[in-house]
C-alpha positions as CSV (number, residue, x, y, z in Angstrom):
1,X,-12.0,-9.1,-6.8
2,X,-8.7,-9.7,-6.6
3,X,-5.7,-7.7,-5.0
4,X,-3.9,-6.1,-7.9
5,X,-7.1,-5.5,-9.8
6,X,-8.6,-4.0,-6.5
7,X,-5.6,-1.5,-6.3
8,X,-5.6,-0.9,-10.0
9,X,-9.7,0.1,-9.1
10,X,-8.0,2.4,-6.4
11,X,-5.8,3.7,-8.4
12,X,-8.4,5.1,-11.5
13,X,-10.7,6.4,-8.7
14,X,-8.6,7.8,-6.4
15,X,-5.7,11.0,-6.9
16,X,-3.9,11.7,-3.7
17,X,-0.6,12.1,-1.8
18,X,-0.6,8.3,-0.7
19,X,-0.6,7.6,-4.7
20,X,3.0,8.6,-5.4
21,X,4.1,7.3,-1.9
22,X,2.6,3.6,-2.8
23,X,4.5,3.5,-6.1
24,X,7.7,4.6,-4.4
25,X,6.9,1.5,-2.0
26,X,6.5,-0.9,-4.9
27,X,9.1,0.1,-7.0
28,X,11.7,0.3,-3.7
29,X,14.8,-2.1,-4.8
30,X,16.6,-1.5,-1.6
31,X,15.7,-3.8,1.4
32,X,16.9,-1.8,4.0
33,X,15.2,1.2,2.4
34,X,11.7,-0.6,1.5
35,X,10.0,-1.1,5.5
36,X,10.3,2.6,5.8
37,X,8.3,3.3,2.3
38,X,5.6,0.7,3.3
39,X,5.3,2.3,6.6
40,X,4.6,5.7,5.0
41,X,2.3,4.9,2.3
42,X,0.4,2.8,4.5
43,X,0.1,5.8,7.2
44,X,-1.3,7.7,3.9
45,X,-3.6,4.7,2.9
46,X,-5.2,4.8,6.3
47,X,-5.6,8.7,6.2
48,X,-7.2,8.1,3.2
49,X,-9.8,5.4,4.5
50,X,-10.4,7.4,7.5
51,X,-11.9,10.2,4.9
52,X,-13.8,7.9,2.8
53,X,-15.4,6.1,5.7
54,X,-16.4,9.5,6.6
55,X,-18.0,10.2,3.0
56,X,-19.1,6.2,3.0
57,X,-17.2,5.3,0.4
58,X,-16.9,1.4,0.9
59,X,-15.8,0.6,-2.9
60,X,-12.9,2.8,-2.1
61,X,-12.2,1.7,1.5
62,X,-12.4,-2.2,0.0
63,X,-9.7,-0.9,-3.0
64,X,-7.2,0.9,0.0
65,X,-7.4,-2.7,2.0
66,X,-6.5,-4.4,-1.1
67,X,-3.4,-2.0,-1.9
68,X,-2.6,-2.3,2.3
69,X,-2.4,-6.0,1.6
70,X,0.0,-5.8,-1.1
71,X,2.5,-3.9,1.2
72,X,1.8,-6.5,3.6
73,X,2.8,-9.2,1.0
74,X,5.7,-6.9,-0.4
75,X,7.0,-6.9,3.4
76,X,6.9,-10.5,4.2
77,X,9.2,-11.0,0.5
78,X,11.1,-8.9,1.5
79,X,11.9,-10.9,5.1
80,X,12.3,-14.0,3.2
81,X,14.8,-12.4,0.8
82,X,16.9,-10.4,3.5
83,X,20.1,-12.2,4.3
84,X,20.0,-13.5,7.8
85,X,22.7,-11.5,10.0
86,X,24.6,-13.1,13.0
């Protein structure tokens, strides 16, 4: 499965706090703004995976990596799009 459709699964299952926090992450325009979004969503995300391990929920669990790995990859763009400062 891949990534977006993983999240998309996520995102159909799962309601919560970390929901609204993700979006703001992948909608962020502003560089200097966008690390601190990831960081929170992705404390929420791993709330959230903490819970479903508990109610062994791996289909959810599997959908929370895949939405962790797009903040990853939404990180690392924007590193390579920052300007480089002296």
């Amino acid at each position: 499965m891949g990534r977006a459709k993983g999240v998309q699964e996520w995102r159909n299952r799962q309601t919560f706090d970390g929901d609204a926090l993700y979006e703001a992450a992948l909608v962020e325009v502003d560089q200097e703004l966008l690390p601190r979004r990831v960081r929170v969503a992705k404390m929420a995300i791993h709330s959230r995976i903490i819970k479903l391990h508990k109610v062994d929920d791996a289909g959810g669990v599997w959908a929370l990596m895949d939405a962790l790995h797009v903040l990853d990859d939404l990180l690392k763009m924007n590193e390579t799009d920052l300007p480089r400062r002296a």
